[in-house]
N, C-alpha and C positions, 0 to 999 in steps of 0.2 A: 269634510267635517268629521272629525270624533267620533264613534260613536259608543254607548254605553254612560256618556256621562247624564245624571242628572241633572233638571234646571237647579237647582237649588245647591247646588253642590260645590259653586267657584267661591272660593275665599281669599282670593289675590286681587287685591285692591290696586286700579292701575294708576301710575302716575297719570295724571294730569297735562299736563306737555309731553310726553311720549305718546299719551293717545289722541292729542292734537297733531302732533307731527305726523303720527301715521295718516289720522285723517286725512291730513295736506295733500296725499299721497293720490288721494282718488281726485282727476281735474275734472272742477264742474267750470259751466260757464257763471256769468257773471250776469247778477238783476239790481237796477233799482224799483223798488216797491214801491209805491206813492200813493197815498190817502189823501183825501180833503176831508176837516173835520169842525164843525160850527164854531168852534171856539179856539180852536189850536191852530186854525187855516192848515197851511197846504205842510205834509210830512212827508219825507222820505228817507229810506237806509238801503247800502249796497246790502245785497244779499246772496250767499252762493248755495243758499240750506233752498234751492227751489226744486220740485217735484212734480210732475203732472201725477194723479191720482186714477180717476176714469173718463173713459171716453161717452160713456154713458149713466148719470149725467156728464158735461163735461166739468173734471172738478183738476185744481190745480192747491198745492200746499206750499207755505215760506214758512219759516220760525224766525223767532224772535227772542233774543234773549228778556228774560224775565227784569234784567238792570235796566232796560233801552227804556229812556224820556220817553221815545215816543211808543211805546207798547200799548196803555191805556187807550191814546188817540187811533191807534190803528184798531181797537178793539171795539170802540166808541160807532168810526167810522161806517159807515153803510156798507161800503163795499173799498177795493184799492185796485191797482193798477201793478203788473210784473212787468216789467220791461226789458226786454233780454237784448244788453248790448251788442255792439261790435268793438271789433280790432281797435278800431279809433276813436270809442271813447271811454278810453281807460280817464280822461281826467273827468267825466259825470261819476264813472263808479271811485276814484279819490274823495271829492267834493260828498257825494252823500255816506261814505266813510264816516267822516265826520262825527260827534257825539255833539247832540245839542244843534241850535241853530244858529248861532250868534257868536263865534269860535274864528278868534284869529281869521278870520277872510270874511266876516260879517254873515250875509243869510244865505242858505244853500241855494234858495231859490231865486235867487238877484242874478238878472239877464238869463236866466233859464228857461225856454222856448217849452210851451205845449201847446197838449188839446184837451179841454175836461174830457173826461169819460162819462159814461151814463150816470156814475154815481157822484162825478165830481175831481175822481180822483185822475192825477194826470199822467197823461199819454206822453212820452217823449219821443220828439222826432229823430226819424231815420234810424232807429230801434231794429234789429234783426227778426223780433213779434213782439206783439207788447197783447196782453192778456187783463180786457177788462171784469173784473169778478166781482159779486155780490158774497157777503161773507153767507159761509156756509153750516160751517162748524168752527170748534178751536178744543185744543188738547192740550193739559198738561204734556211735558215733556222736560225732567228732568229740571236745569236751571233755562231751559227755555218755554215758551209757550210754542204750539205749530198750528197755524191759520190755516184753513182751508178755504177755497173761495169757491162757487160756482161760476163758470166763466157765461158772461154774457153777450160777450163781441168780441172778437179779436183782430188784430193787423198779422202782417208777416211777408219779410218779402227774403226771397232765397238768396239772394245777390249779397255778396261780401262774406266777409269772415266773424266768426263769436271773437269774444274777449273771452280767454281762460284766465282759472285760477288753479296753478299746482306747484307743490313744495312750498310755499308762502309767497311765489309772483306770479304778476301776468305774465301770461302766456296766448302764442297765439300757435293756428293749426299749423303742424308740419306736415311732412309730405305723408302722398295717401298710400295706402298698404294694398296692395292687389285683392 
C-alpha cells in the first residue's frame, strides 16, 4: 500500500466495468441464500458477495443489490439460509440467477428439494454447509444493502468439491499447491 496518501485525497473516478472485472479476479465460492417470507413465500438468489464475520458470536454477511425484487422480502424475513454449493450444482446456482420468479422456465422453486430451517428458510440438500441465520444486522453499502445474520444451526460435510466463481465463470478446484 502507498503510503503518505490521504483518505480524502482520490479524485479518479473508476470505471464501472473495469472495477467489476477486476473484481471477477478475486474466486469466491458460490451461495444460494433462501428466505421464507408470510407473504412473498419462499425467495432465493445466487450469491458470491458471502462472508463469515465472527466466530464469537457466530455471525456470517451476503449483500444484496438495492434493484433485487427480492431485497424487501429478505429484509421482512426472520432470518435465511447460505448454502454453499458444490461442483455439481452449478444448475441450482443458474436457476436462482434468475431476476423474479416467474421468468422463462416458470418458478425457481418448482421440483426444488429442501428442509425448512428454524426460521423457515430453506436448507438445500447435499450443500457443501448451509448456514441457518437469524438476521442480525443490515448496512447500507453503496448500490447494495449487506445482511448480516447470526448463525443459529449449521450443516457441513467436507466431502466433494465448491462451485467457484472467477473471471465471470464457474470454476472448479484445481490442483493443490504444496
Amino acid at each position: 500500500m502507498a503510503q503518505g496518501r490521504a483518505a480524502g485525497s482520490v479524485t479518479q473516478v473508476l470505471d464501472p466495468l473495469r472495477f467489476r472485472g477486476a473484481l471477477g479476479l478475486f474466486a469466491t465460492g458460490v451461495t444460494v441464500v433462501t428466505a421464507s417470507h408470510p407473504e412473498a413465500g419462499l425467495i432465493g438468489i445466487t450469491a458470491n458477495s458471502f462472508s463469515s464475520v465472527s466466530l464469537d458470536p457466530p455471525l456470517v454477511l451476503f449483500s444484496i443489490a438495492n434493484t433485487a425484487r427480492s431485497l424487501s422480502a429478505f429484509l421482512e424475513a426472520p432470518g435465511f439460509c447460505v448454502n454453499v454449493l458444490r461442483k455439481d450444482q452449478r444448475a441450482l446456482s443458474v436457476r436462482f440467477a434468475r431476476q423474479g420468479s416467474n421468468k422463462s422456465g416458470g418458478n425457481k422453486w418448482e421440483g426444488v428439494d429442501y428442509t425448512p430451517g428454524r426460521f423457515g428458510a430453506p436448507i438445500l440438500p447435499n450443500t457443501m454447509a448451509a448456514f441457518d441465520c437469524l438476521h442480525h444486522a443490515q448496512y447500507e453499502g453503496g448500490d447494495h444493502r449487506i445482511i448480516v445474520g447470526r448463525v443459529v444451526d449449521m450443516e457441513h460435510n467436507v466431502e466433494g468439491e465448491p462451485l467457484l466463481f472467477f473471471g465471470g465463470r464457474y470454476r472448479a478446484l484445481g490442483e493443490e499447491i504444496g
